[in-house]
N, C-alpha and C positions, 0 to 999 in steps of 0.2 A: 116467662118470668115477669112478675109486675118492677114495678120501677126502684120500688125500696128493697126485692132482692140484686136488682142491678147494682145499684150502689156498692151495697156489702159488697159484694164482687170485686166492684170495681178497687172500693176503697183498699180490700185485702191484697189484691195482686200491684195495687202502683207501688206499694210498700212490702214487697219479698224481699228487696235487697236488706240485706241486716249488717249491721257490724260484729268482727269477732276481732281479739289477736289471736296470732301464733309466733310462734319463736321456734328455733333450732336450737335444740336441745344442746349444754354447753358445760365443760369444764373449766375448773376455778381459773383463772387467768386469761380467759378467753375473752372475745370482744362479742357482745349481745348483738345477736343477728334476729328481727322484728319486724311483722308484717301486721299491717292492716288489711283487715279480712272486710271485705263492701261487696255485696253482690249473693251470690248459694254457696253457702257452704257447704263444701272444708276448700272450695278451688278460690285460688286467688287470682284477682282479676286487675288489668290496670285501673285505678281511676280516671274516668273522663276528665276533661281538662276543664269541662261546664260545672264540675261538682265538687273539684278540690278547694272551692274556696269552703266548703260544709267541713270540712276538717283541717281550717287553720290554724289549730291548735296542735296539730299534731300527734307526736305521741311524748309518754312520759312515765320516768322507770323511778316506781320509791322503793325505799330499801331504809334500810334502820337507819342511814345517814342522811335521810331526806327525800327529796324530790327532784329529779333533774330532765331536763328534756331531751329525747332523742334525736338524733340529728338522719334526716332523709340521703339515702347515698344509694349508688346506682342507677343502672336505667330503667329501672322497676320504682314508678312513684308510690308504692304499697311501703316499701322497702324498709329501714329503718337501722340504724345502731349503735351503740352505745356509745358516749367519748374517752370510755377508758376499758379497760378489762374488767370484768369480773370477780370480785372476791368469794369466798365461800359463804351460802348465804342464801336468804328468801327473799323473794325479790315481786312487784306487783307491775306489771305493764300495763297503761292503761289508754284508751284512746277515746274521743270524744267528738261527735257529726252536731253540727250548733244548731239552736234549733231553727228549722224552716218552714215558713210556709208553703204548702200543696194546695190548690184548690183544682175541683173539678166541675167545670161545664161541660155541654153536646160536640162541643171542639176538641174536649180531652185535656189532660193536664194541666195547671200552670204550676209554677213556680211564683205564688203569688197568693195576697191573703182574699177573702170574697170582695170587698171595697175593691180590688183592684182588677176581677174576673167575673168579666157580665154574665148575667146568671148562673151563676155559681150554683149548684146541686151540694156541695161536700166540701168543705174545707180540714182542715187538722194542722196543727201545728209539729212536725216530727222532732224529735231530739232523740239520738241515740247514744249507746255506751259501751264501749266495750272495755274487758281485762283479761288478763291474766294470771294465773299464779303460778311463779316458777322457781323450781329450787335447784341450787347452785351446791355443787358436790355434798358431802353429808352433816356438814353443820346448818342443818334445817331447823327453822323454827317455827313458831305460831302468831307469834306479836305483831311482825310485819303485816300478814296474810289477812291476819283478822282487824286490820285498821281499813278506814274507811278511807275510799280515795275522795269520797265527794261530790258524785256523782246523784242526781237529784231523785236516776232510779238506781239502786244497787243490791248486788247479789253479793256477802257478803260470808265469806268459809269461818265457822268456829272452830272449826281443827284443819290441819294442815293436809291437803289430799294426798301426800306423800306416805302420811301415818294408814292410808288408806285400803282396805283390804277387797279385791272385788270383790261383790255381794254384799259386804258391810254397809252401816249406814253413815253417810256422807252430812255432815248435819249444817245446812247454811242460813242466814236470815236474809229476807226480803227489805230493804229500806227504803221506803220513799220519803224526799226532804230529811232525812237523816233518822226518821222513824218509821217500827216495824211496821207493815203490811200488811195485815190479815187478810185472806181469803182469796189469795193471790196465784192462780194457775203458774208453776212452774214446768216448763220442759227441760228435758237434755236430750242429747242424744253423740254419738260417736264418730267419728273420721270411716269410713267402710259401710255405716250401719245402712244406707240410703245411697243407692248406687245409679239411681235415674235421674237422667239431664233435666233440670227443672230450669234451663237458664231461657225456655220462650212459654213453658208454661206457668213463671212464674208462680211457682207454689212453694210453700215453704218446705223446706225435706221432712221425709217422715220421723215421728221422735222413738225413741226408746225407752223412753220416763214422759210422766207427768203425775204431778202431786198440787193441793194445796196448803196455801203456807194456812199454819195455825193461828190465831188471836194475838201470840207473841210473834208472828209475822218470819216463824221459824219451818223450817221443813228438812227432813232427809230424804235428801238423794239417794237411790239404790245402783251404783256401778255395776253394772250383772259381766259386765266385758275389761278386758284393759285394752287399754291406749287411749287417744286423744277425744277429749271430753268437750262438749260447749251447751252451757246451761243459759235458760231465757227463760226472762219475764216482759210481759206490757202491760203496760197501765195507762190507761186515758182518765183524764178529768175535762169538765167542761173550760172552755176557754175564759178569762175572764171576761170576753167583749162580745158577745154573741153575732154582735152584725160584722164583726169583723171575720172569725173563725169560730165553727164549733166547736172542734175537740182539740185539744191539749194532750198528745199521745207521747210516751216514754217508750223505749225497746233500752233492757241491756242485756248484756251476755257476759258470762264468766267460762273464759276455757280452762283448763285443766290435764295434766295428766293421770293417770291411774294404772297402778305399775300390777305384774303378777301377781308380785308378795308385796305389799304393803310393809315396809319400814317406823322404826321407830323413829317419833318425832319428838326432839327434848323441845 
């Protein structure tokens, strides 16, 4: 391999770890049990104690009344849950890795922009995203689902995945900076679909979909299976400082359920 397929290589496998949520599935009264997903999905892994500062932010549940932050409980730092019960309802879980610098020299990794890692081969700036959409006994809606958390890259449902039929089409839009995406490689894929340990070959698991988004930066998804969904996009842009870092790269992901029969969503 010459040097510039080294790189891709390299650049592709430091970055398999992705963000996702998930949640335990919950009736109206219940208290929101939430996990931050870091590492190959769908297994959930502790965070290292070197990397929890990339998600000081936490996690954070909007719903038609707002926005509020999850509080960390357990001896599982992933863990997460709500500070009250549940009402009936759609509800968006959302979590956020701040953005860092990665650079790479012949030494291997740093945690550091190229100004700070002698002979620097590769730098990138990471920022990731993750959410959720999840619906709370049968008074489901769309209003919630289809507002935007904010997030600088987002996957973003125009209909509620509950309303959702396997095989049907799943219709979402790509946002970057709060505007559509064109041309935009979207994946998904399923909890079962991908059953090989990729946790020392760091490879991404295999997908089940892939589409790109259209000019209005929109695509459908095709659910061909039910159960537990995580949809992804990345986007790089150039850095604004070239001696500092090259690339400017975005990951988010939107999970999801998808039931048998798809229900009606008012």
């Amino acid at each position: 391999l010459n040097r510039s397929s080294d790189l891709c290589i390299f650049a592709a496998s430091s970055h398999a770890h992705r963000v996702w949520v998930e949640s335990t599935p919950l009736k109206a009264g219940e208290v929101l049990q939430a996990d931050l997903g870091y590492g190959e999905f769908p297994t959930l892994e502790t965070i290292p104690e070197k990397r929890l500062s990339f998600f000081e932010q936490g996690m954070h549940l909007l719903s038609a009344k707002g926005s509020e932050a999850l509080k960390q409980s357990g001896d599982k730092n992933y863990h997460f849950v709500s500070q009250a019960p549940l009402a009936e309802g759609s509800y968006v879980i959302s979590a956020t890795y701040k953005p860092t610098f990665w650079s790479q020299n012949a030494e291997g990794w740093k945690q550091a922009d190229m100004k700070n890692t002698p002979n620097a081969t590769y730098c990138e700036q990471t920022s990731m995203y993750g959410k959720q959409i999840i619906n709370v006994g049968k008074d489901s809606g769309v209003d919630v689902v289809a507002d935007k958390v904010g997030h600088k890259l987002e996957i973003v449902p125009m209909v509620n995945p509950a309303s959702v039929k396997v095989g049907e089409p799943f219709k979402v839009v790509v946002l970057y900076e709060g505007e559509p995406l064109p041309n935009a490689t979207l994946t998904a894929t399923f909890k079962g679909f991908d059953i090989q340990d990729h946790s020392h070959s760091h490879k991404v698991e295999a997908q089940a979909f892939s589409d790109t988004t259209g000019e209005d930066g929109t695509v459908n998804i095709i659910p061909l299976k039910d159960g537990f969904w995580k949809a992804a996009v990345v986007h790089e842009v150039p850095f604004s400082d070239p001696a500092q870092c090259q690339k400017s790269k975005h990951y988010a992901s939107m999970t999801f359920d998808i039931a048998k029969i798809g229900r009606a969503v008012q």
